[in-house]
Chimera marker file (.cmm) of the C-alpha trace (Angstrom):
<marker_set name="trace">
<marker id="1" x="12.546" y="-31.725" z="-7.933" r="1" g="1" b="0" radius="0.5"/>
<marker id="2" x="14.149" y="-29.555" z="-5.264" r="1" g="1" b="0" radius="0.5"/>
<marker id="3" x="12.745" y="-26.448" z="-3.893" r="1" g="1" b="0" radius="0.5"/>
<marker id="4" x="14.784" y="-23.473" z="-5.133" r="1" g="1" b="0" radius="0.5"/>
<marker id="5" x="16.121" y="-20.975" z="-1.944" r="1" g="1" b="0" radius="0.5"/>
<marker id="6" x="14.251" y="-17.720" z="-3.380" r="1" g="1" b="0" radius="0.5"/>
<marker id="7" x="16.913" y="-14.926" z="-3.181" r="1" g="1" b="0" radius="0.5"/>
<marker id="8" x="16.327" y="-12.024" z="-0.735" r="1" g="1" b="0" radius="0.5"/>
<marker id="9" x="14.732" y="-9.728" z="-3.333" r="1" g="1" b="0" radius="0.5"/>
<marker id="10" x="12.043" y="-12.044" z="-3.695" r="1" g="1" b="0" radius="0.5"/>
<marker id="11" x="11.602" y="-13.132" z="0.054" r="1" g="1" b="0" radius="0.5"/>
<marker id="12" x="11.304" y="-8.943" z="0.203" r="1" g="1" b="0" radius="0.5"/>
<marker id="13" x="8.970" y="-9.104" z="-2.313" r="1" g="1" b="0" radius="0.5"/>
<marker id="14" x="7.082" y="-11.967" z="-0.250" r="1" g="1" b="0" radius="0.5"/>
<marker id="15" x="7.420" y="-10.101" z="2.996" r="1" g="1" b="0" radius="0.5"/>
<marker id="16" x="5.649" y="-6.708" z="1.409" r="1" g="1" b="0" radius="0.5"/>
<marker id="17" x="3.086" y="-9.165" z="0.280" r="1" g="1" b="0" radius="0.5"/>
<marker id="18" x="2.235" y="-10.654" z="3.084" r="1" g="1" b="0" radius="0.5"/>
<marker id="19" x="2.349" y="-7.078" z="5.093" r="1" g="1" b="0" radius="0.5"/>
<marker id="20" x="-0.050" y="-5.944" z="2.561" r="1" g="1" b="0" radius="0.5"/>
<marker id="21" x="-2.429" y="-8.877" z="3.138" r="1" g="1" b="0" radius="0.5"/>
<marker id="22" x="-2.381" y="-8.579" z="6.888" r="1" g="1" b="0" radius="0.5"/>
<marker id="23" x="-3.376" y="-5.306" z="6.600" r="1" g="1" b="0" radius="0.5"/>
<marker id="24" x="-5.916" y="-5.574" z="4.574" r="1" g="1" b="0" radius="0.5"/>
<marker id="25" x="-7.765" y="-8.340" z="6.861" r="1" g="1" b="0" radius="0.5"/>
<marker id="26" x="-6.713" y="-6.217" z="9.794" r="1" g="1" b="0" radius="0.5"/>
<marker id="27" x="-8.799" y="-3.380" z="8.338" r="1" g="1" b="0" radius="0.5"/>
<marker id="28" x="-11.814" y="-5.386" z="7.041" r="1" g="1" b="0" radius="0.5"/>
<marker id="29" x="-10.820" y="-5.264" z="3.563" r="1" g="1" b="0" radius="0.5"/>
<marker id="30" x="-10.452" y="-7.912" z="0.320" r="1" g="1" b="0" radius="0.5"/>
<marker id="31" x="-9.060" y="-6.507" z="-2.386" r="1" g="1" b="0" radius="0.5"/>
<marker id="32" x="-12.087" y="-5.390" z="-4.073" r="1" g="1" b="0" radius="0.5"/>
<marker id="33" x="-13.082" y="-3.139" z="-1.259" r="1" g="1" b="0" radius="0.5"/>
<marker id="34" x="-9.632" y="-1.949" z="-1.327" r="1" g="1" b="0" radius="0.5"/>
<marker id="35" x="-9.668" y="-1.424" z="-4.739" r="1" g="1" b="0" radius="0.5"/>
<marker id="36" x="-13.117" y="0.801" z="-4.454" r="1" g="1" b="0" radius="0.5"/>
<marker id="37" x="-11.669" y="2.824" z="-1.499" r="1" g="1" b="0" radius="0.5"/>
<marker id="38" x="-7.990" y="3.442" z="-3.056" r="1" g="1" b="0" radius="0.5"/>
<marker id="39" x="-9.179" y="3.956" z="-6.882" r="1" g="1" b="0" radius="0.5"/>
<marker id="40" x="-6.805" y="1.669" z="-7.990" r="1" g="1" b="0" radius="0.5"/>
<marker id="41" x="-8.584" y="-0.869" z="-10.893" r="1" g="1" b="0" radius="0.5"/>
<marker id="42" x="-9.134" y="-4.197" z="-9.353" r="1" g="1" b="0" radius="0.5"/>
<marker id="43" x="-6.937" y="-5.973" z="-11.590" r="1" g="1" b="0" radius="0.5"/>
<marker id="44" x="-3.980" y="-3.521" z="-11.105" r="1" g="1" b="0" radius="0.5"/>
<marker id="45" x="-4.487" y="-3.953" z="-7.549" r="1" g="1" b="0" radius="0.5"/>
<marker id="46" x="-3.600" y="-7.983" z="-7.756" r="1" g="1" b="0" radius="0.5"/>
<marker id="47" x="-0.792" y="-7.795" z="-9.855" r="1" g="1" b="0" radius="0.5"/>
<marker id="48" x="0.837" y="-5.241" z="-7.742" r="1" g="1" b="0" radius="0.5"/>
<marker id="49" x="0.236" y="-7.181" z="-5.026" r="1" g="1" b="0" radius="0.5"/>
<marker id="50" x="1.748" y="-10.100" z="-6.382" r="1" g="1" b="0" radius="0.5"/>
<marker id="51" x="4.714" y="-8.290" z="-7.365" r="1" g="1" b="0" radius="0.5"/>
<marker id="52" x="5.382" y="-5.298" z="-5.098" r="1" g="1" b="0" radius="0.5"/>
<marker id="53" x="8.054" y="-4.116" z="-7.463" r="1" g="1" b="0" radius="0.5"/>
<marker id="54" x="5.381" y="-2.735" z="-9.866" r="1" g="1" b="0" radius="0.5"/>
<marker id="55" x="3.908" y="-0.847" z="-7.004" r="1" g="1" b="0" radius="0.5"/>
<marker id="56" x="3.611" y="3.217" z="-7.469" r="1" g="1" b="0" radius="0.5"/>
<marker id="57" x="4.364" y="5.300" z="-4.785" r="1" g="1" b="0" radius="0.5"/>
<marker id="58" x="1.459" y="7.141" z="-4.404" r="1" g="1" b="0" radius="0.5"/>
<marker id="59" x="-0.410" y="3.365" z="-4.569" r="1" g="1" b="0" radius="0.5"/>
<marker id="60" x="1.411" y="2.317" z="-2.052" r="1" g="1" b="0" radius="0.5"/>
<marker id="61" x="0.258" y="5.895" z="0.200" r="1" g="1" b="0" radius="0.5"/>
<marker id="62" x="-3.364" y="5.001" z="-0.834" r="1" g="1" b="0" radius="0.5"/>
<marker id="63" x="-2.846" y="1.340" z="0.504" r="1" g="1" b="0" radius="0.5"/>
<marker id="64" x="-1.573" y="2.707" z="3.574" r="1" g="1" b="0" radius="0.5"/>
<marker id="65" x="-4.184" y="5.583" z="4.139" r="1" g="1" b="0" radius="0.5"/>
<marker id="66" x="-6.948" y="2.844" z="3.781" r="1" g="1" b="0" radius="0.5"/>
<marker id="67" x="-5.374" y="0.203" z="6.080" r="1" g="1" b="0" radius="0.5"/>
<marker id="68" x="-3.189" y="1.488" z="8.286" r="1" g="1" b="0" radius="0.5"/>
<marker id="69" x="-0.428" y="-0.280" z="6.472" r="1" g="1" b="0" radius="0.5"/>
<marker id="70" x="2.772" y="0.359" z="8.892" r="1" g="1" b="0" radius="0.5"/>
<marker id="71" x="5.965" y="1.315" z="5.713" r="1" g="1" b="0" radius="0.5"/>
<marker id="72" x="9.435" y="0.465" z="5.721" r="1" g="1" b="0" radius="0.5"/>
<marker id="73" x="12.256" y="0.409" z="3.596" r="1" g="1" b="0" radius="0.5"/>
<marker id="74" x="15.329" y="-1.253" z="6.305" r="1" g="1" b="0" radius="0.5"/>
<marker id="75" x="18.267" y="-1.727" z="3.348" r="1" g="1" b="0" radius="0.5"/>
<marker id="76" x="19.951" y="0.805" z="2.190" r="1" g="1" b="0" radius="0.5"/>
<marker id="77" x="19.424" y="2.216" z="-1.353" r="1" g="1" b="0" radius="0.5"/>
<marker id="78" x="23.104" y="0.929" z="-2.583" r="1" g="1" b="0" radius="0.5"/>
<marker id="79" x="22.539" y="-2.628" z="-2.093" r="1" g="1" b="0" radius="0.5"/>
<marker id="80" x="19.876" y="-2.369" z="-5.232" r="1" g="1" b="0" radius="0.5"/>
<marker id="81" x="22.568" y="-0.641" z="-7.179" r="1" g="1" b="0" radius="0.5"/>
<link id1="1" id2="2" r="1" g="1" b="0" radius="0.2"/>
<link id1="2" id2="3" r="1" g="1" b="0" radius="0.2"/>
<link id1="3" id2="4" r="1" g="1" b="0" radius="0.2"/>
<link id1="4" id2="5" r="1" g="1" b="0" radius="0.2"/>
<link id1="5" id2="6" r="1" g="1" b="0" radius="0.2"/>
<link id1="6" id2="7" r="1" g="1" b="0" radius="0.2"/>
<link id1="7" id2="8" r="1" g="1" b="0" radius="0.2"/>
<link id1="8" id2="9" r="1" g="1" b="0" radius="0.2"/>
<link id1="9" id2="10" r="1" g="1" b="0" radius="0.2"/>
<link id1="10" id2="11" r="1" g="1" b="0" radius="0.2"/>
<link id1="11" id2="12" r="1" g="1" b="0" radius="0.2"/>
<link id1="12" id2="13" r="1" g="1" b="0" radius="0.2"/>
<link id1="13" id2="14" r="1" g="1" b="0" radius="0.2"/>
<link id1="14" id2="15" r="1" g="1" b="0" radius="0.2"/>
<link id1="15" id2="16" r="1" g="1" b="0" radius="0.2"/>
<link id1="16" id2="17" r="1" g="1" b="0" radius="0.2"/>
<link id1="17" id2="18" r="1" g="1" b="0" radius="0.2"/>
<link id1="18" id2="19" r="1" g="1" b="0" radius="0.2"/>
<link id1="19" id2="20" r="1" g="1" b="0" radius="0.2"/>
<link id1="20" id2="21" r="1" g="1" b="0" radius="0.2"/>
<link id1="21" id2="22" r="1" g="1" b="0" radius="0.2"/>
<link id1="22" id2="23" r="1" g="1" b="0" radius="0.2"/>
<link id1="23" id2="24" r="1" g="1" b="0" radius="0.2"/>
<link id1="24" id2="25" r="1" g="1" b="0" radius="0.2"/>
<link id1="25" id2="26" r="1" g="1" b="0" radius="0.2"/>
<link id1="26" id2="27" r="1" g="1" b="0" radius="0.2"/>
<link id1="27" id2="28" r="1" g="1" b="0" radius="0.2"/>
<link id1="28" id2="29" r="1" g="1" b="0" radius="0.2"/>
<link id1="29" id2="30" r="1" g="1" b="0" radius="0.2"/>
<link id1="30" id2="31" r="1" g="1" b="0" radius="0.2"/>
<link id1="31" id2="32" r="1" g="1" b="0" radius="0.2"/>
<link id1="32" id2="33" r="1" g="1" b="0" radius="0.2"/>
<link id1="33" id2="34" r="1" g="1" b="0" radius="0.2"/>
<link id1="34" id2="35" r="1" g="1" b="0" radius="0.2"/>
<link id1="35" id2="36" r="1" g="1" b="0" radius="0.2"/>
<link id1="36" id2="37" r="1" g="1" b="0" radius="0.2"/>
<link id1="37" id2="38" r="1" g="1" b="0" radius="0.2"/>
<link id1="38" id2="39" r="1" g="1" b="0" radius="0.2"/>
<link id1="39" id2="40" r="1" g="1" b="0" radius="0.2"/>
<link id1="40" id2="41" r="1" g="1" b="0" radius="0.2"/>
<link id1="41" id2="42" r="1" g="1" b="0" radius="0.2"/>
<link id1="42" id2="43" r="1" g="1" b="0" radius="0.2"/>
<link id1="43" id2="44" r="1" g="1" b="0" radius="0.2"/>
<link id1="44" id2="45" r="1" g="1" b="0" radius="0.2"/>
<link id1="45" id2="46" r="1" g="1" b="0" radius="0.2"/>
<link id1="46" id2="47" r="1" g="1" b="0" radius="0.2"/>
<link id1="47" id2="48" r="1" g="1" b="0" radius="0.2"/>
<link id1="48" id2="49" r="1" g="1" b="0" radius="0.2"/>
<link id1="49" id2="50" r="1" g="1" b="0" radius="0.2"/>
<link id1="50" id2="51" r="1" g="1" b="0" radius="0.2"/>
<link id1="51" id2="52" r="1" g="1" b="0" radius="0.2"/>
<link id1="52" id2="53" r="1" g="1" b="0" radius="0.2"/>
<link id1="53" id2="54" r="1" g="1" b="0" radius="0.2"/>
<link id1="54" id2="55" r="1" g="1" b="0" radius="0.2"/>
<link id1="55" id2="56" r="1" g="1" b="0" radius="0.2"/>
<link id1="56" id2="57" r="1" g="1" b="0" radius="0.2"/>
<link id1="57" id2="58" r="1" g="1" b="0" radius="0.2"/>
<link id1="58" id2="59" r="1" g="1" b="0" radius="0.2"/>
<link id1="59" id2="60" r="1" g="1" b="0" radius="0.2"/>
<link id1="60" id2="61" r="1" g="1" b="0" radius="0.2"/>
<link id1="61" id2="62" r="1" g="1" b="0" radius="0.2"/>
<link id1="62" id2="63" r="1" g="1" b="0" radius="0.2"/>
<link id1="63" id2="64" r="1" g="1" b="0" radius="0.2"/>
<link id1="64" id2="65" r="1" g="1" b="0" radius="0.2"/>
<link id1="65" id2="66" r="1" g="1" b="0" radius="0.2"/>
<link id1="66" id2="67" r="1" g="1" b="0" radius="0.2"/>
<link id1="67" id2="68" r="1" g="1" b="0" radius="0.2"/>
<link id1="68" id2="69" r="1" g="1" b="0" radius="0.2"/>
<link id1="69" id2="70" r="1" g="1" b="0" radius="0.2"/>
<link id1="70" id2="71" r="1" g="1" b="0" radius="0.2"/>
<link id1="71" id2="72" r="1" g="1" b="0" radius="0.2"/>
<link id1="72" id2="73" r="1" g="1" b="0" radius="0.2"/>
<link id1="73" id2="74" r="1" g="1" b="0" radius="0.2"/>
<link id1="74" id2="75" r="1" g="1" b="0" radius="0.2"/>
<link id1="75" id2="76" r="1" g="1" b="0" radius="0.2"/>
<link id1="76" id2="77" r="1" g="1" b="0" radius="0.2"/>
<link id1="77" id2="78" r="1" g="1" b="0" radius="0.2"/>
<link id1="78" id2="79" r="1" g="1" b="0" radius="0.2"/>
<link id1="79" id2="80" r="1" g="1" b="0" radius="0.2"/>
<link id1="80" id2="81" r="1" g="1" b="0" radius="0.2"/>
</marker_set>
């Protein structure tokens, strides 16, 4: 069976993953670490990292305070509209 083009909301929701992962091995940290140091339960911590989307704001701050994680939001807010 063919592959299926993913749209660009999900490749976005690929690219935040794989930002998130670099981070964390650019800082030392698995997600368990990461999980101790940002508060956030383990298991909420993979399943927001699988889907970005789900992601709180002030998780996302945590992640970022604990790994340096560099945030960006490039399109602008009407294309999600």
């Amino acid at each position: 069976m063919p592959r299926i083009k993913s749209n660009r909301f999900e490749q976005e929701r690929l690219d935040i993953k794989a930002e998130i992962e670099a981070a964390m091995t650019k800082s030392g940290n698995d997600r368990q670490s990461l999980s101790k140091k940002t508060g956030i339960p383990y298991s909420t911590l993979c399943v927001h990292i699988k889907d970005p989307d789900r992601m709180t704001l002030s998780e996302l701050r945590r992640i970022r305070k604990v790994t340096g994680l560099k945030v960006m939001i490039e399109a602008p807010a009407s294309e999600y509209v």
